[in-house]
Every structure is written in C-alpha cells, then in structure tokens.
N, C-alpha and C positions, 0 to 999 in steps of 0.2 A: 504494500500500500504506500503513496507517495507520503511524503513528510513534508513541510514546511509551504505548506500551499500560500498561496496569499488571500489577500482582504482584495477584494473586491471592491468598484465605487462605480456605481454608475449617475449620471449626475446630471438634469434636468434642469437645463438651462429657458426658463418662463419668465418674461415681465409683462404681465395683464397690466394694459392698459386699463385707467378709468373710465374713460367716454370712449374710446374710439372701438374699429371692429376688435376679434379677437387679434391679437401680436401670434403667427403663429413663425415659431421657433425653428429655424431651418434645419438645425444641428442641435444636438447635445454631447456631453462628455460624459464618457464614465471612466474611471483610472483603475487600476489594479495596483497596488501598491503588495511588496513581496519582504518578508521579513528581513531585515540586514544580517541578521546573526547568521541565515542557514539559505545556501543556495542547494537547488534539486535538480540534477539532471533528466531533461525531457528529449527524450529522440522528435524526430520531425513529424511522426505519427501520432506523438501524443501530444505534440504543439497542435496539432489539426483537432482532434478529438476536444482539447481545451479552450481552443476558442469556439468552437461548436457549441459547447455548453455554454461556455459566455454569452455568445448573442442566442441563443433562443432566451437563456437567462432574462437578459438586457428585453429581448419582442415583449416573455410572459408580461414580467415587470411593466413595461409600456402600454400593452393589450389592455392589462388591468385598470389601468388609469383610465383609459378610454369607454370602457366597459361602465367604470363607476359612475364617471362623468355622465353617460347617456341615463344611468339609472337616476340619476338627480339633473335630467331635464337637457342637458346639451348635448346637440348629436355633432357635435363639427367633427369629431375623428370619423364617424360613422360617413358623413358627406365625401372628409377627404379619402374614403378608402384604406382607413387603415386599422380598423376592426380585425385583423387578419394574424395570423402565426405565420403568415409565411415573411421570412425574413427579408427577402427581397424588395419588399416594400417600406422596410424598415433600415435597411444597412446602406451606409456609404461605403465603395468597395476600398477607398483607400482609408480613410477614420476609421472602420470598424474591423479589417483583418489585416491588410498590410503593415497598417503601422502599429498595432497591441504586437504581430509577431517581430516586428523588427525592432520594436522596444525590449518587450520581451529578453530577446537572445544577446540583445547589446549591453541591457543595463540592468534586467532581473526583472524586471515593473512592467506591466502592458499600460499603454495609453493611448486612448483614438477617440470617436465619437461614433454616434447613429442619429437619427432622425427620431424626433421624441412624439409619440402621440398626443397630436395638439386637443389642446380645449380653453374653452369659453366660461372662464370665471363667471361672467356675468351673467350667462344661462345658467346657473346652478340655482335649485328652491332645494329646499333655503338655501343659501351662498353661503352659511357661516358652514353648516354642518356638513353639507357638501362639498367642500372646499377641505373638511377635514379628513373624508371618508374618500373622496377623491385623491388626496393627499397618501394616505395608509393604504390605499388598493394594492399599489405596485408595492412596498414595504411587505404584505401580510402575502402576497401569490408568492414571494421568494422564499419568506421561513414557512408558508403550508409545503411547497415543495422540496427544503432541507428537513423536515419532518418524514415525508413520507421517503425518501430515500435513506435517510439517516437510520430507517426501523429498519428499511431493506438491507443495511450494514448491519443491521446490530442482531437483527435476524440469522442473517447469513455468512455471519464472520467467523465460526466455526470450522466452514466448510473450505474445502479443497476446490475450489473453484479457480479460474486462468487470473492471473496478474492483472490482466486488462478489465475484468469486470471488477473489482476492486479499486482501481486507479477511476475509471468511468464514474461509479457511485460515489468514491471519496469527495471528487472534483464539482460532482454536482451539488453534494452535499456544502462544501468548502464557498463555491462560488453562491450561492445561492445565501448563505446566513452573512460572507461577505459584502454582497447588495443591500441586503435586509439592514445590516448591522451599520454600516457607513452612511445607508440615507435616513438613519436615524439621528444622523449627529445634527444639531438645531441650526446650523450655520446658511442660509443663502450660497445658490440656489437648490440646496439639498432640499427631498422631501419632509425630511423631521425640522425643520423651520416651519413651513408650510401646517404643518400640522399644532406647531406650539403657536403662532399667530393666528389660527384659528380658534384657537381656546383661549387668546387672548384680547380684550376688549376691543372692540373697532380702532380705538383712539391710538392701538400700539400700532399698530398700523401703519403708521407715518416710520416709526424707527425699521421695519422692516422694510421699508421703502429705501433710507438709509444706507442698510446693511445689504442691500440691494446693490447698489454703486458699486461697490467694494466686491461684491463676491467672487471672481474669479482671481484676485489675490487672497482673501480668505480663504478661496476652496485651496491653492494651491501650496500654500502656508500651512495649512492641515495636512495636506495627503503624504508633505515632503517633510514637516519637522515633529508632526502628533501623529498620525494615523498609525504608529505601533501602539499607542495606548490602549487599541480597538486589539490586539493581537492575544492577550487573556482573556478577555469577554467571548470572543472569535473560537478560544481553544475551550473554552470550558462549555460555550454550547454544543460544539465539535463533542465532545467528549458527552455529556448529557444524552444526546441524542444515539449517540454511534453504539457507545460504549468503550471506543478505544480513544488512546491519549493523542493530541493532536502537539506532536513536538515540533515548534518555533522557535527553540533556542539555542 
C-alpha cells in the first residue's frame, strides 16, 4: 500500500457579483500539496491511475455543487451543461493533467486547475441556507466517498489481493478526505469560508468581500507554509476509516 500520499486542495475560485448577471468563473484551482518529510515513488502507470482519481475526485466534488444549487432554485450549471460526470466537460487539458503531472514529478506537489460548476448566488431561496448547503455539497460527496472506500480497505485488508487494488482504494481514499479536508479550511476562495459566512450575519459580509481581494495570496501562503498542519487530521481520518496507519513522517 503507498505511504505518504498527499493532501489534496481543490479550490473554487467565485466572486458573485451583487447586481449584475451571474460572474461565471472560467477556471479554478485545486493544489495537491505532498508531505516534505516522505517522498513515494510512482511509476508512470500509477501517475495515470492518480490523477484519474483526482479529476473524477475534482467532477464528483463540482457535480455536487451544481446538483445542490438546482435543489435550492438555480439551474445555471444545468443550462450551461454541466450536470455531467463526464470529465471532458469539466477539465482543461493543460491545468488539469499536464501540469499536476509535471509538477508532480519535478517538485513532489501537483498543481493545475479545471473548470468549476458555475452558479447563481442570487437564484438561491433562501440565499443564506442555500448558499451554505450549496457551499458543503462538494465538501460532504468527497468524505461520503472516503467513507465508503475506506470500509472497502478496512474490509479487505486482510486479504491477499494485487498491489494495485490496494494503491487504487488507498489513493481514493487519500485524495478524497484531502479535498474534503482542505476546503474546509475558512480562508477565500475555499468552500469552508463560504460556509462560515453563511452562518454569519449578513453584515460580515463586507469582510469577506475583503478577504476576497487577497485570496489567491492567502490561498497560496497556506498551501506553501501551513497546509502540513492539515497532514495529522488527514492521517488520523486515514487511519479511522481504513484501519491502517497513514505514515507522513
């Protein structure tokens, strides 16, 4: 089974305008950030198989948003045609696999973007709670599916089964609580922002508007000098779930 997987960060780059149409967002980022202590050798079969994961990872996560957002009233992903798993409507072919693999191999970390599934703040009833639930779609489809893959390890890790079905379910597992886990952190343009300015008074509002300006040196400040802080949290749900130790150090 691989070791020292990374933290995943996929990262939804939205500024809803107030009066105008919806802003829809051409691109997004999402980062993988890779523990500094422990690097793991991947042949070129298992670089393909892991960014595989990755972007379906990156669609479900997306899909969901889209999904929640029509349940609370806005169909704009639905118009734009992108209600879909098929990734191809979703990936940029150079941000989304060229460049994660050739970060990847050069410097330990993937970093690219994909096309994020837009919505319309402003069509949501209610906007607050919608806004929230909208917000934790894509968060909640990543850890239900390191849940259900995590049993399938924990299930089946007894057994004499091929290297590669071990490495396949670890990586799902891995990338998957890494999404969940990093867009939980409260920072612009992360979804756990999103979701704490929702539960916070209209009025705060303006300071996320603020911390707005700034986010992609915040996000980038994070991923590059904090986001091992996220690497115990990362290894103890690993470990919760699986049953086996997820060694980072």
């Amino acid at each position: 089974m691989p070791v020292g997987l990374n933290l995943v960060a996929r990262v939804r780059l939205e500024y809803p305008p107030p009066t105008i149409e919806p802003f829809l967002v051409i691109s997004h980022i999402f980062a993988m950030t890779v523990s500094c202590y422990h690097r793991i050798y991947m042949n070129a079969i298992d670089v393909v198989f892991y960014i595989a994961i990755l972007i379906m990872s990156v669609v479900i996560h997306e899909v969901s948003h889209g999904f929640m957002a029509e349940r609370y009233g806005d169909k704009t992903a639905r118009h734009a045609g992108r209600l879909t798993l098929n990734p191809i409507k979703h990936l940029d072919l150079f941000g989304s696999i060229i460049l994660p693999a050739l970060f990847y191999f050069s410097f330990g970390f993937a970093f690219g973007w994909a096309k994020p599934v837009p919505y319309n703040p402003n069509n949501l009833s209610p906007r607050k709670w919608g806004t929230f639930f909208v917000s934790a779609a894509g968060i909640m489809s990543n850890f239900l599916i390191a849940i259900i893959f995590g049993l399938v390890l924990r299930m089946t890790g007894g057994l004499a089964l091929p290297e590669g079905f071990y490495f396949i379910i670890s990586s799902i597992v891995m990338v998957n609580l890494g999404l969940g886990i990093f867009n939980l952190v409260p920072i612009p343009p992360l979804d756990g922002s999103k979701i704490l300015f929702s539960l916070l008074p209209w009025e705060a509002y303006k300071y996320y508007e603020t911390l707005e300006r700034y986010a992609l040196v915040l996000l980038f400040v994070f991923i590059f000098f904090f986001s091992h802080t996220l690497f115990p949290l990362l290894s103890f749900c690993y470990t919760l779930l699986t049953g086996f130790p997820l060694n980072i150090g």
